[in-house]
N, C-alpha and C positions, 0 to 999 in steps of 0.2 A: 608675203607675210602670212603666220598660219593665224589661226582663231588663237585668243589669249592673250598675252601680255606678250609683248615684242620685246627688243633686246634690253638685258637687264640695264637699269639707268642704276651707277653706283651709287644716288643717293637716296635709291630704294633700298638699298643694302643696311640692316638693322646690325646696329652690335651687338655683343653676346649680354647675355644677362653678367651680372655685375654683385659682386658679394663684398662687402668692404669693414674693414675691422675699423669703429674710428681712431682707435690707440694707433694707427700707422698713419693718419693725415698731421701731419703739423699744421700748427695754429697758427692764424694770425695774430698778432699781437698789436700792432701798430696801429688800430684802429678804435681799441680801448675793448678788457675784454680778453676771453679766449674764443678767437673764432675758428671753427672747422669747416671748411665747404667739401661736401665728401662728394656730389653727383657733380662732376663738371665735366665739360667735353673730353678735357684733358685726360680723368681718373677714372672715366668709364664710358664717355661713347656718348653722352649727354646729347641733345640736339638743340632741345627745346627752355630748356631750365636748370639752374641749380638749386641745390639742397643743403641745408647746412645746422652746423650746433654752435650755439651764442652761450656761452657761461660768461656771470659776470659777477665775481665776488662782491662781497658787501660796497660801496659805495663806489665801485668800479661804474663808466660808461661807456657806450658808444654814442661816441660825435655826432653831430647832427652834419646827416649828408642826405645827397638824391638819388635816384636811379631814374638817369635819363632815357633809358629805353626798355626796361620791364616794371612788374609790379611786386609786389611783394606780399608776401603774407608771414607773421610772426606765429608762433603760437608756445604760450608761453606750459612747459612741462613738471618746474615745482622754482617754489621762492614766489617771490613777487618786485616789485618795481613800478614803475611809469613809464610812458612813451610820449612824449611831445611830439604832435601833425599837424605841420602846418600850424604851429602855433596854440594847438588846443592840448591838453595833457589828457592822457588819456591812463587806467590801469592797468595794470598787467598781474593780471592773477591764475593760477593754475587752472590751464582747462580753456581760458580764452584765448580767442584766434583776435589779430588786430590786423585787417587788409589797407595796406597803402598801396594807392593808385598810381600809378607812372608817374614823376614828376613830383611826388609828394615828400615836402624837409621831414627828416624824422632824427628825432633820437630816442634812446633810450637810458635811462637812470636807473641802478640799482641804489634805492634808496632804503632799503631796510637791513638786517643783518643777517638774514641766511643769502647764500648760494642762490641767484639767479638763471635756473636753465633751460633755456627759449629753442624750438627747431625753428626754421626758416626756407623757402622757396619763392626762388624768384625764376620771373618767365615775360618773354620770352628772351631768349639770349641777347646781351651787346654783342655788336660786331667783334668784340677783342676784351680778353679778360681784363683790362684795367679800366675801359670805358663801362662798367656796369657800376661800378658805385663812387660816386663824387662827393667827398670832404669836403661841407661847407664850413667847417671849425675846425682848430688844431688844436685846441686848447683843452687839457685834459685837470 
């Protein structure tokens, strides 16, 4: 073996950088909400986290669910609303970031009358894209 880094291991292998229009991600819908997740392994080579846009018309939610195996950070971009963690409510006003820890119930309420629009990341990845976020409500 020479001096350096020995044979290339593919999962040293980086993807390319990643340019993404959100108007071509479809939303989720089913979760209460317009959800975009635009950095996923899937959409660009993601490894470690996904990225996403949360809009949530006036008295629109998102359910109270967990993320069994990342954390999450909200940050909310213009509107306002609440976030219920673990039981405590919490506000959401432009400009504040709101960190839930692994394992933390959250929801969120648009409880006023403008347009709610939140970006969000979460990390580190579930093993498989439907085991990252768990629905503990269905009731919208």
């Amino acid at each position: 073996m020479t001096a350096g880094r020995g044979a290339a291991d593919p999962a040293d292998e980086r993807p390319p950088v990643a340019v993404v229009d959100i108007s071509t991600v479809t939303p989720i819908a089913d979760r209460g909400g317009s959800i975009r997740v635009i950095v996923t392994p899937g959409a660009v080579g993601a490894r470690h986290h996904i990225f996403g846009q949360a809009v949530l018309a006036a008295g629109e939610r998102i359910n109270e669910h967990i993320h069994d195996y990342g954390e999450e950070s909200v940050f909310v971009v213009s509107g306002a609303g609440s976030m219920t963690a673990d039981d405590v409510e919490y506000e959401l006003l432009p400009g504040r970031l709101i960190f839930c820890p692994r394992g933390t119930r959250h929801a969120i309420h648009n409880d006023r009358s403008e347009e709610l629009v939140m970006i969000f990341a979460s990390a580190p990845l579930a093993p498989s894209p439907g085991a990252g976020h768990r629905e503990l409500k269905t009731e919208r």
